[in-house]
VOTISE-899693 format. One record per residue (C-alpha): x, y, z. Coordinates in nm, 3 decimals. Last residue first. Example, Ala and Ser with C-alpha at 12.3 -4.5 7.8 and 13.67 -1.06 7.14 Angstrom:
BEGIN
- 1.367 | -0.106 | 0.714
- 1.230 | -0.450 | 0.780
This chain:
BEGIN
- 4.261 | -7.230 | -14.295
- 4.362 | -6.942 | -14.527
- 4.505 | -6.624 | -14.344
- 4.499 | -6.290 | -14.464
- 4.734 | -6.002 | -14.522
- 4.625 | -5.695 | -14.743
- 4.831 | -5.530 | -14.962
- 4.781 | -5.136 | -15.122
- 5.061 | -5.089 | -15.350
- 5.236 | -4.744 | -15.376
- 5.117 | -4.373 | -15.384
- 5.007 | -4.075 | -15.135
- 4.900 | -3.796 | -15.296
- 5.060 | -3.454 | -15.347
- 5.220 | -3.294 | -15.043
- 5.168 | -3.483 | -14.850
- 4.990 | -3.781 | -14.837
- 5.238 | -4.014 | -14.772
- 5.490 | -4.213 | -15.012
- 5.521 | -4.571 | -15.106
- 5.732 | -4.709 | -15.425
- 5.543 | -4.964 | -15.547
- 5.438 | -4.718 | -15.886
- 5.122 | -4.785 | -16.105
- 5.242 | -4.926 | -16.418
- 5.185 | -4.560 | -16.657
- 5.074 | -4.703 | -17.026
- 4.881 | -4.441 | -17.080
- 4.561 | -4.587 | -17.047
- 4.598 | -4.704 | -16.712
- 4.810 | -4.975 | -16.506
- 4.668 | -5.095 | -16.193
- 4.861 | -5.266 | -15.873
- 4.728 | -5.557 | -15.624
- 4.893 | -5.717 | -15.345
- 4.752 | -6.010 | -15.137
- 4.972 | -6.116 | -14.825
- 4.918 | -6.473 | -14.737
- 4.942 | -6.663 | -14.435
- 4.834 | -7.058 | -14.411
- 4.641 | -7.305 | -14.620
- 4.613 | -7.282 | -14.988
- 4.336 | -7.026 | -15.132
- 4.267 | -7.084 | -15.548
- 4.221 | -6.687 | -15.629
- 3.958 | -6.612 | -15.821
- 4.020 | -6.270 | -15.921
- 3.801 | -5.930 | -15.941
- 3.830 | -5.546 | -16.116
- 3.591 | -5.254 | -16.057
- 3.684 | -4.961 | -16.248
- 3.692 | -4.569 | -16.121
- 3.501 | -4.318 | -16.338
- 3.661 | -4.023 | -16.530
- 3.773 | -4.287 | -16.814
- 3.432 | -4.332 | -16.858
- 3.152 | -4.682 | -16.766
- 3.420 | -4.918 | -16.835
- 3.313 | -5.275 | -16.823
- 3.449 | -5.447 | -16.540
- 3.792 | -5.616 | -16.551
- 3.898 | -5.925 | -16.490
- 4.257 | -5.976 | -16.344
- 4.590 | -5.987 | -16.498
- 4.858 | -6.160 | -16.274
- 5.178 | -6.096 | -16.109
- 5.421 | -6.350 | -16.053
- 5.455 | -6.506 | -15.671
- 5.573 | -6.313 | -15.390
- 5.303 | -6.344 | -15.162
- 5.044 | -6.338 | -15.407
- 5.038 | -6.077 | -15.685
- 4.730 | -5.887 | -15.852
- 4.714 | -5.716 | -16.159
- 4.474 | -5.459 | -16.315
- 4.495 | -5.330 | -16.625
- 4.393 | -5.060 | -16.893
- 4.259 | -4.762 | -16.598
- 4.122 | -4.479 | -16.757
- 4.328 | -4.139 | -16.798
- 4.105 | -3.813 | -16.709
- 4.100 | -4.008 | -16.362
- 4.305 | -4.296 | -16.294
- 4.118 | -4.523 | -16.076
- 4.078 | -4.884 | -15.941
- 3.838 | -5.055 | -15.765
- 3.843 | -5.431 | -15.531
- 3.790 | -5.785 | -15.568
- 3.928 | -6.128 | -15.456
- 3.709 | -6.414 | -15.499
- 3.801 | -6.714 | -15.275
- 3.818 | -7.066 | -15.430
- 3.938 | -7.340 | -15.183
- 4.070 | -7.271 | -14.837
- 3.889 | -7.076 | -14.644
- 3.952 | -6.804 | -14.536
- 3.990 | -6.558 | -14.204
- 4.028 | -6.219 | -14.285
- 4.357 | -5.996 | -14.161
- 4.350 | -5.745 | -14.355
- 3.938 | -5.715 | -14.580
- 3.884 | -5.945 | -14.905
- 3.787 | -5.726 | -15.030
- 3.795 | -5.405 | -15.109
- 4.165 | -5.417 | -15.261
- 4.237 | -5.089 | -15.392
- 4.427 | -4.968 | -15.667
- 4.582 | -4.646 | -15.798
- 4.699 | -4.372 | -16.086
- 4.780 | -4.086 | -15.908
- 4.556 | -3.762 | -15.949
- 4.655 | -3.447 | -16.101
- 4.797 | -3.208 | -15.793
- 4.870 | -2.866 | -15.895
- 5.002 | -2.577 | -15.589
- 5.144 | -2.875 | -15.366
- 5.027 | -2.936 | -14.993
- 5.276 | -2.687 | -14.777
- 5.033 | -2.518 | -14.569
- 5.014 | -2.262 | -14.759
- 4.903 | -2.455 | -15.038
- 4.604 | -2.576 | -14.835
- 4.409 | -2.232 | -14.837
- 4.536 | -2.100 | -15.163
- 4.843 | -1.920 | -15.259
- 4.855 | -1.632 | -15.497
- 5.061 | -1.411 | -15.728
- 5.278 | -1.665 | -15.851
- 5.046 | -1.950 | -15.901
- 4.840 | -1.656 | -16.118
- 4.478 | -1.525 | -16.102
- 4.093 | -1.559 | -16.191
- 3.904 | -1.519 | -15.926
- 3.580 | -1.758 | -15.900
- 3.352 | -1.659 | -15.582
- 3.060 | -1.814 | -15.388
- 3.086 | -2.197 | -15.320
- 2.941 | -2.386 | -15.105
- 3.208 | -2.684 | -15.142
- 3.551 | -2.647 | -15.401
- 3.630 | -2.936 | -15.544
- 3.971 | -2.846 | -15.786
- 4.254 | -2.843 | -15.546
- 4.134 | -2.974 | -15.230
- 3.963 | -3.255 | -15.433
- 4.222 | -3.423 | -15.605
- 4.247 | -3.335 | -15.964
- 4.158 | -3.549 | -16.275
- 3.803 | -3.464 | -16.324
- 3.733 | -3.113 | -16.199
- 3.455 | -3.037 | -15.904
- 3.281 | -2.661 | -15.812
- 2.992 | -2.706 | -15.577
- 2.650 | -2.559 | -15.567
- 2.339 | -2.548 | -15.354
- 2.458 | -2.765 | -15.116
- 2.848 | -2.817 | -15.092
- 2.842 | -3.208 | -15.022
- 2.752 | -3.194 | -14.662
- 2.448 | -2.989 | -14.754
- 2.326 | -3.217 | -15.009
- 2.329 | -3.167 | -15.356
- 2.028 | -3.184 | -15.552
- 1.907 | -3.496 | -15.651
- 1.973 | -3.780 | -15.892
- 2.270 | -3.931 | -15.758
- 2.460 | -3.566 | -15.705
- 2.277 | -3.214 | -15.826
- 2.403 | -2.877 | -15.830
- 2.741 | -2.894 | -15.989
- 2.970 | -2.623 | -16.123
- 3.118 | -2.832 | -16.400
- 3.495 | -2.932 | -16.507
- 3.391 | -3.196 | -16.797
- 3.747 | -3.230 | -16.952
- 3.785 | -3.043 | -17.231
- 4.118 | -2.812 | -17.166
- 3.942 | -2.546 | -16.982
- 4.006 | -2.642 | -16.604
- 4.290 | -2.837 | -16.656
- 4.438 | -2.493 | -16.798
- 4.268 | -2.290 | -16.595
- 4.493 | -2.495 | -16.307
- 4.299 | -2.508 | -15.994
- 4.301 | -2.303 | -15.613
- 4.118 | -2.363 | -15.347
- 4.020 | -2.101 | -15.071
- 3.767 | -2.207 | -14.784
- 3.632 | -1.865 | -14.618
- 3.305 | -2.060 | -14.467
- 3.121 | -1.925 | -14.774
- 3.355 | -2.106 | -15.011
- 3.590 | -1.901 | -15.287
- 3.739 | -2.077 | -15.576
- 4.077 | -1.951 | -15.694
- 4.131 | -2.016 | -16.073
- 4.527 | -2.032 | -16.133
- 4.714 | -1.980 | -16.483
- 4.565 | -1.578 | -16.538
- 4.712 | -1.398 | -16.828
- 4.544 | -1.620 | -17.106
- 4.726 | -1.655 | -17.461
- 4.570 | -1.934 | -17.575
- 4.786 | -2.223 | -17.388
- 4.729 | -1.987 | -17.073
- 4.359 | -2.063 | -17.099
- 4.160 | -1.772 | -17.230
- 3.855 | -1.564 | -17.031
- 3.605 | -1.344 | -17.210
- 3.396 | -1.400 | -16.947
- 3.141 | -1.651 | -17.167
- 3.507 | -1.822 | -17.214
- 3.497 | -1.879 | -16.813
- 3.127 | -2.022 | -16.793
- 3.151 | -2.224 | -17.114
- 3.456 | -2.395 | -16.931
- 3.271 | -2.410 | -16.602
- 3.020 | -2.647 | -16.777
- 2.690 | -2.628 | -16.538
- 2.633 | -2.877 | -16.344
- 2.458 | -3.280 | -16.268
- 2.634 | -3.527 | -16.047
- 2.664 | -3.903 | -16.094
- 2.862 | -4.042 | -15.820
- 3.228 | -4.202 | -15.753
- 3.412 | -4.209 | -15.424
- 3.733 | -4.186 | -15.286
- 3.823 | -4.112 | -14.940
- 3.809 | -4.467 | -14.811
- 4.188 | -4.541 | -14.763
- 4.379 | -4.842 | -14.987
- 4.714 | -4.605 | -15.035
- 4.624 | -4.312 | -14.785
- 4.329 | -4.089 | -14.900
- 4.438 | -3.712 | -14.782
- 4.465 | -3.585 | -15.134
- 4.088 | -3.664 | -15.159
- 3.949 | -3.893 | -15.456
- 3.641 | -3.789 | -15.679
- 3.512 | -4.029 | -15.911
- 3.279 | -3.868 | -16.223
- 2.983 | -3.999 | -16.374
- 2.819 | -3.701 | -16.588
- 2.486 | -3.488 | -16.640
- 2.560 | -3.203 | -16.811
- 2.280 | -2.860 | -16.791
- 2.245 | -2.627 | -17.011
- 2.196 | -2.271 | -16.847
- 1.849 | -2.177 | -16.708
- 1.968 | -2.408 | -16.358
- 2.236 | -2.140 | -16.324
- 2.029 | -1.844 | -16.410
- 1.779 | -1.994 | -16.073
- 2.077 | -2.031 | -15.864
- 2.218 | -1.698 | -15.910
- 2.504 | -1.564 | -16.134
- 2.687 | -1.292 | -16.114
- 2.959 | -1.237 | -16.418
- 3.261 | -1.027 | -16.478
- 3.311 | -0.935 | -16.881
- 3.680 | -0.918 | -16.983
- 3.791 | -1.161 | -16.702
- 4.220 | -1.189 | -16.771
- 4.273 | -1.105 | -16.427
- 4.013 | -1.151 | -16.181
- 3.572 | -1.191 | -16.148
- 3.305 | -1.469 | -16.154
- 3.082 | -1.356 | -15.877
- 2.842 | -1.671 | -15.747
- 2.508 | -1.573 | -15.608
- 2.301 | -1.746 | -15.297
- 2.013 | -1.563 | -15.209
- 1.729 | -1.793 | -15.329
- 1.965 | -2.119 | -15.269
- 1.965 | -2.065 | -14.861
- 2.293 | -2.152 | -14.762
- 2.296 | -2.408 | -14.477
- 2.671 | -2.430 | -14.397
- 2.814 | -2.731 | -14.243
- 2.968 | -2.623 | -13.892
- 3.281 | -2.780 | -13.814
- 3.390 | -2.673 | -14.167
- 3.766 | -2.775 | -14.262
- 3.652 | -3.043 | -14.499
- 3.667 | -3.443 | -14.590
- 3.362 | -3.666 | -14.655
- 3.317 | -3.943 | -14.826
- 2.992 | -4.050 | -15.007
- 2.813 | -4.323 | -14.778
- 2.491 | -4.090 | -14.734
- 2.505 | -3.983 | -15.102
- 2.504 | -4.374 | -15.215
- 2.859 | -4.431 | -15.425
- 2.785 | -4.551 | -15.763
- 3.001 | -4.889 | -15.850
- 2.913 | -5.023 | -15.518
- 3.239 | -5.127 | -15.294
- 3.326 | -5.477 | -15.343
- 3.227 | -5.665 | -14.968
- 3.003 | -5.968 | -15.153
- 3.086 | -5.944 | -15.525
- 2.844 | -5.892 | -15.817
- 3.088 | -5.684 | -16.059
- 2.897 | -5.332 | -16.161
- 3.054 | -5.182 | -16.455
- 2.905 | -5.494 | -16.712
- 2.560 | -5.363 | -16.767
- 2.676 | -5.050 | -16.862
- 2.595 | -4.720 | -16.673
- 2.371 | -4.575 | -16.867
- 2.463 | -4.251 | -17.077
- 2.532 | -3.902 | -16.895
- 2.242 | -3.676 | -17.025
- 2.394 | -3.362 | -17.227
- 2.069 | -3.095 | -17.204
- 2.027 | -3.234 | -16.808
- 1.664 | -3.278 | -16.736
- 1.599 | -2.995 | -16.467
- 1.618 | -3.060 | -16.114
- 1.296 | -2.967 | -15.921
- 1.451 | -2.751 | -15.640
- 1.162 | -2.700 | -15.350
- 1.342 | -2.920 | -15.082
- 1.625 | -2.724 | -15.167
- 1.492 | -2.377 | -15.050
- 1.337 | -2.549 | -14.794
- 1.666 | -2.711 | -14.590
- 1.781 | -2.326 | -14.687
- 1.504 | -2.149 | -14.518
- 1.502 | -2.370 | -14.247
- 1.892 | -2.292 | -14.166
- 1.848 | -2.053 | -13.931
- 1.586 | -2.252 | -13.776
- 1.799 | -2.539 | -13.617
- 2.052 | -2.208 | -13.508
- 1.760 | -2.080 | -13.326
- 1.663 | -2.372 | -13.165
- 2.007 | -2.464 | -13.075
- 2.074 | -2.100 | -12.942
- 1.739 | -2.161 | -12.733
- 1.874 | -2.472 | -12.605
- 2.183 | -2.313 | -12.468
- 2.017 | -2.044 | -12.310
- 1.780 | -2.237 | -12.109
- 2.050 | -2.505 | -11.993
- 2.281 | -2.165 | -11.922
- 1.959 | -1.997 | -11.725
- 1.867 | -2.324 | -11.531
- 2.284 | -2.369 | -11.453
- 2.291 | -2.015 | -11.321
- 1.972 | -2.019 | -11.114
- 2.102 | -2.348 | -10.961
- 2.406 | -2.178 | -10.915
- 2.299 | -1.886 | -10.760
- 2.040 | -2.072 | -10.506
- 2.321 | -2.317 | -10.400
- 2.564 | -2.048 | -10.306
- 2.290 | -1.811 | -10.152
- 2.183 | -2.110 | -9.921
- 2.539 | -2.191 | -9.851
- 2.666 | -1.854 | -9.731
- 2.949 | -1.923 | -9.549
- 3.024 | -2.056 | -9.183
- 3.409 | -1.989 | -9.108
- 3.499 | -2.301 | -8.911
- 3.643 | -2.229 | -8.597
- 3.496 | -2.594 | -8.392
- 3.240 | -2.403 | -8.209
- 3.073 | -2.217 | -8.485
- 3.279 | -1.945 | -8.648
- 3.109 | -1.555 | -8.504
- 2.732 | -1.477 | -8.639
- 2.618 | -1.474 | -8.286
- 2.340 | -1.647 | -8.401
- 2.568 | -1.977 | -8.415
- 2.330 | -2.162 | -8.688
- 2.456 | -1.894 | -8.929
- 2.161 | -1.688 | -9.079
- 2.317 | -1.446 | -9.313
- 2.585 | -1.691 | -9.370
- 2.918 | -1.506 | -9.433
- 3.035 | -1.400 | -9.773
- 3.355 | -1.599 | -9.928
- 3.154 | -1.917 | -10.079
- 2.865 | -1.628 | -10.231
- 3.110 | -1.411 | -10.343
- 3.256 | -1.690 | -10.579
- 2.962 | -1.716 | -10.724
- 2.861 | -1.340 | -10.768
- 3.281 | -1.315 | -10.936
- 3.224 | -1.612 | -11.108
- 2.870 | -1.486 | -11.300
- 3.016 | -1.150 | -11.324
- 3.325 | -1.352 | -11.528
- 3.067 | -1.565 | -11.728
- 2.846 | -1.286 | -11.848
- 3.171 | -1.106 | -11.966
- 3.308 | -1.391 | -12.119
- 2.985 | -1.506 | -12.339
- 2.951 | -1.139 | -12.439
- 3.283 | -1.105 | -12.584
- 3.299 | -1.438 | -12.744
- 2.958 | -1.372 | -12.905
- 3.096 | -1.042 | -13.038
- 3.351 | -1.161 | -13.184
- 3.222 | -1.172 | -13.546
- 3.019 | -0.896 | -13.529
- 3.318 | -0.666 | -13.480
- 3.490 | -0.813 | -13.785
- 3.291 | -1.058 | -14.040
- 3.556 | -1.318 | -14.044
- 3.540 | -1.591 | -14.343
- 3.917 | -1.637 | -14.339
- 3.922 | -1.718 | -13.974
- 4.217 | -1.496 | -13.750
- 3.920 | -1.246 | -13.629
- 3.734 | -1.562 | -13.501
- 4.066 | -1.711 | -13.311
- 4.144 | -1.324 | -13.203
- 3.763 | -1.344 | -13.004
- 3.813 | -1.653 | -12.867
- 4.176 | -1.581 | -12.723
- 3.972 | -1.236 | -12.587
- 3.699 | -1.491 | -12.439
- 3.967 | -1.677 | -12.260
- 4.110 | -1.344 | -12.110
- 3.787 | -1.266 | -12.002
- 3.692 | -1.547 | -11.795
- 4.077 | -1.528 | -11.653
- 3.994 | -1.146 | -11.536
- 3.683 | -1.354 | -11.301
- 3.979 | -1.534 | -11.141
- 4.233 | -1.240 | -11.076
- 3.886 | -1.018 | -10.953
- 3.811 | -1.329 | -10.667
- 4.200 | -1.433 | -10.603
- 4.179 | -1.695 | -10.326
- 3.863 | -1.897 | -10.403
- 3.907 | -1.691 | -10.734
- 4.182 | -1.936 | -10.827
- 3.997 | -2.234 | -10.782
- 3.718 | -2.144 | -11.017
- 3.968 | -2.043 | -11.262
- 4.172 | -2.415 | -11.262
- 3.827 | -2.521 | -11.291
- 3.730 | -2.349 | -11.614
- 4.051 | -2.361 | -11.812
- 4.006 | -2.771 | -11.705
- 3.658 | -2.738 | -11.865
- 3.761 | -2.517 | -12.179
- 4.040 | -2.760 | -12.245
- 3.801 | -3.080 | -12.228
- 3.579 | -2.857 | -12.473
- 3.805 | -2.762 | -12.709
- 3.897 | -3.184 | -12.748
- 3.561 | -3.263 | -12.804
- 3.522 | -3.027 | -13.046
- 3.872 | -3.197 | -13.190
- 3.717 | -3.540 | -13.143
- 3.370 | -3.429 | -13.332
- 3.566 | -3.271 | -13.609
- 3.790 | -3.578 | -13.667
- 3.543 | -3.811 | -13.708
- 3.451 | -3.891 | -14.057
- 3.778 | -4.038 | -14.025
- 4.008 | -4.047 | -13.645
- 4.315 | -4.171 | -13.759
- 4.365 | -4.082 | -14.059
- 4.198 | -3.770 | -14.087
- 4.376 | -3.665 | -13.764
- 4.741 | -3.795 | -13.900
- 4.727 | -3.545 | -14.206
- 4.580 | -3.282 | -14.028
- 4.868 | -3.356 | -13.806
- 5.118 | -3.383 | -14.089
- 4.967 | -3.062 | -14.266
- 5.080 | -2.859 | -13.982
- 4.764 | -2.713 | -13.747
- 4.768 | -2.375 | -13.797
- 4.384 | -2.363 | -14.011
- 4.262 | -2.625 | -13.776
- 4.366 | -2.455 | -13.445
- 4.167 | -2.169 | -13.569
- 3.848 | -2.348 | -13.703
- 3.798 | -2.491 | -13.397
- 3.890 | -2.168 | -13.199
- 3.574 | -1.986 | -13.398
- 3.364 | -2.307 | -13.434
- 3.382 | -2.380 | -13.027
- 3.378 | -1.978 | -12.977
- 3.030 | -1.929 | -13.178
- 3.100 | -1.728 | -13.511
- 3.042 | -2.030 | -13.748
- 2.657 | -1.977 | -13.630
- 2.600 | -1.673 | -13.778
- 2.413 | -1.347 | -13.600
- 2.235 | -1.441 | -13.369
- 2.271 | -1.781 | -13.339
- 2.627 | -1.651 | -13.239
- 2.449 | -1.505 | -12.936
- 2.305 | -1.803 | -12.801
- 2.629 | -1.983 | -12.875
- 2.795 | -1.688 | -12.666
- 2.555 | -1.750 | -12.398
- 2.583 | -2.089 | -12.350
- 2.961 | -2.085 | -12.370
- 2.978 | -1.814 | -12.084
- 2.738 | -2.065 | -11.906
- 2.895 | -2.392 | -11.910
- 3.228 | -2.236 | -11.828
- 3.056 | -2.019 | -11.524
- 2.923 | -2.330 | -11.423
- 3.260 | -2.539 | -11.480
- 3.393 | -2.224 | -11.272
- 3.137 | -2.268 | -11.031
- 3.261 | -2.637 | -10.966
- 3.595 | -2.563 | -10.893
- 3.509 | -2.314 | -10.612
- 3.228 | -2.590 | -10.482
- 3.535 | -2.809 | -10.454
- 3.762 | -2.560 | -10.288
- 3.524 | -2.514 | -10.061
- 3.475 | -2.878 | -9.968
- 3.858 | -2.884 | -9.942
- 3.878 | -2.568 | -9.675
- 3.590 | -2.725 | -9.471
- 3.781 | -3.144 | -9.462
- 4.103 | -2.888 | -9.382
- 3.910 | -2.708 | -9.090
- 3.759 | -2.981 | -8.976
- 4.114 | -3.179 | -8.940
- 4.231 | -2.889 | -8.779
- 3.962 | -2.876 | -8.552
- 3.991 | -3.239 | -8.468
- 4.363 | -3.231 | -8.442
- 4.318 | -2.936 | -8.129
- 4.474 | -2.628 | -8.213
């Protein structure tokens, strides 16, 4: 064979190879399409991104999750989507490839990755069954007939090959059926684009009802109205964090990739378990009948490193839960109560479990519907959330929830407890330094050094701040608002010239010197001294 024709014949075999890789990102594109379209269908936490999303989430070892939240913030949901997808495109052209040479092998891949799509959504706590994988079952079978007609078209001959003999043109190439090829995948990439948009549509409107169910909620005045906020709680500094955290800057941290829009007419709340001599249902319009509390309470996440962002303080607006429970008949273990754990049920399967005792023992422990004035948002756990002072949020803030069980540590472990975050987890006494930020250029002269501190259920008595290794000294405090609210502290610090690393520790009402001695997040808060370096010119 002459080196042109084999050089032909190689420059044909690769362009074929190509077009094989790229039907399988078409058959990708399209098998996701559909099941999305589907999922719309019936909910959308049961499309294959959310479904193997929410799988590698619930396995992934608290370290990672850990790490993720870390690293990546507000934005770990969007990189790990991301990351599903990347996989599901290289899945895609490694099958495209392999039907160039194995047509049924390569189509059988299509449904192997919808049956690992399907066992993700069975695996989910919140899975509905058969309806629940459907999506993923549909989605891979239209994508493997979709590969299999694809692929067809690259192995059939042209109908009209420019040699009318219909034997390899001069040079040996096989002449395929490009005209079929293109007009398949053009069809297929119109349908999938189609498809796609329509499950977007219909997801967009499957939560209309709830976006208007809370757009018509007129908040009733609370029966127990929090107090103002003194005067003195707010310190005018440029780069300290506000003393009330706006809704849109309120931290979030949660396993949903899809927030659920849960229409408040039809939501209802089952208070049921051991030790509950008279179950309850409640809906949202009994809840809001109920007196109402309005109170200022900081919430901090487990997963907040020492000096992180995942703390923030509003003024929400609930239902006592303690009123709730005893209206049940139910009794704290101190009183004689069989049941030392309240598990808290979300619609997207979230479990989280909370001391009754904590829960019962005064504190304001509310089923909230309303934050800053209004009701809650979605991201926040729209229509109602549970929250307790004094607990980090995965064991006491349940979102969107549904069901209250009352049971035992012993009998049951909740969502994050097995995977090895502690069964109680009070919150640590600690300190932040808001500004100013690491690694800030100064001045030299006066600089105002500011940040929060928090000891929930306790109250914060001190604040000190150290430079380099110099003594430690008292800052100002602002005025307490509650001991369930964080406190804003500041220092004028005379700035010399050159590097200096700024520490700062708190001390709160019991007398408890926040500890130096650093430890992660896991398994029950991280602690130590946050420090920031800067350098004075």
């Amino acid at each position: 064979m002459s080196e042109e024709k084999k050089k032909s014949r190689s420059t044909a075999g690769g362009l074929r190879l190509a077009l094989g890789a790229l039907s399988g990102l078409l058959v990708g594109f399209a098998a996701l399409a559909v099941a999305e379209l589907v999922a719309a269908g019936i909910r959308p936490q049961a499309g294959p991104v959310v479904a193997v999303g929410g799988a590698a989430i619930d396995r992934t070892p608290a370290a990672v999750k850990d790490w993720a939240v870390r690293s990546f913030g507000a934005s770990d949901k969007l990189v790990l989507q991301a990351g599903i997808l990347a996989v599901l495109a290289v899945w895609a052209v490694v099958l495209g490839v392999l039907a160039m040479r194995h047509r049924r092998l390569g189509a059988a891949g299509v449904l192997v990755f919808g049956a690992v799509g399907a066992a993700a959504s069975l695996s989910r706590p919140d899975s509905t069954g058969f309806t629940g994988v459907l999506p993923c079952f549909v989605g891979a079978a239209v994508g493997a007939a979709l590969l299999y007609v694809l692929i067809g078209r690259l192995l059939a001959p042209d109908p009209a090959p420019k040699d009318s003999s219909g034997r390899p043109d001069e040079l040996g190439n096989a002449v395929w059926d490009r005209r079929g090829f293109v007009i398949a995948a053009a069809a297929a990439a119109g349908a999938s684009a189609a498809a796609g948009a329509l499950g977007r549509n219909l997801n967009a409107s499957s939560g209309k009802d709830a976006a208007a169910s809370r757009a018509g909620i007129v908040l009733p005045a609370p029966g127990a109205a929090a107090p103002a906020v003194p005067k003195g709680a707010q310190v005018r500094v440029a780069g300290l964090s506000p003393f009330i955290t706006p809704n849109k800057d309120f931290y979030r941290v949660d396993t949903a990739l899809v927030v659920p829009k849960v229409d408040a007419m039809t939501w209802r709340l089952r208070i049921h378990g051991t030790g509950v001599r008279r179950p309850l249902t409640l809906s949202f319009d009994g809840l809001l009948e109920r007196e109402l509390i309005e109170r200022d309470i900081t919430l901090t996440c487990v997963s907040n490193e020492v000096g992180g962002p995942y703390v923030g303080n509003a003024r929400w607006i609930g239902v006592r839960l303690a009123g709730l429970l005893a209206e049940c008949g139910v009794a704290p273990p101190s009183r004689g109560g069989p049941a030392d754990q309240l598990v808290a049920r979300s619609v997207d399967g979230m479990t989280i479990g909370s001391p009754v005792e904590d829960v019962m023992d005064g504190r304001d422990a509310m089923l909230a519907v309303g934050m800053n004035g209004e009701p809650l948002p979605f991201d926040h756990g729209f229509p109602v959330r549970m929250l307790v002072p004094g607990l980090y949020g995965y064991a006491s803030a349940c979102k969107w929830i549904k069901d209250i069980e009352l049971t035992t540590f012993d009998a049951y472990d909740a969502y994050w407890v097995e995977r090895d975050w502690a069964p109680q987890a009070p919150v640590k006494t600690q300190s932040r330094i808001d500004t100013p930020r690491p690694f800030a250029r100064l001045k030299a002269g006066t600089v105002m050094v500011a940040g929060v501190a928090w000891a929930q259920t306790r109250g914060i008595d001190r604040v000190e701040i150290r430079v380099d290794d110099g003594p430690w000294q008292e800052t100002t405090l602002a005025a307490e608002d509650t001991r369930d609210t964080w406190r804003q502290w500041s220092f004028p610090w005379q700035a010399a010239k050159g590097g200096h690393a700024l520490t700062v520790r708190a001390t709160d009402r019991t007398g408890q010197v926040q500890t130096g001695t650093r430890t992660r997040t896991v398994p029950d808060g991280a602690s130590g001294w946050h420090s920031v370096v800067v350098t004075v010119e």
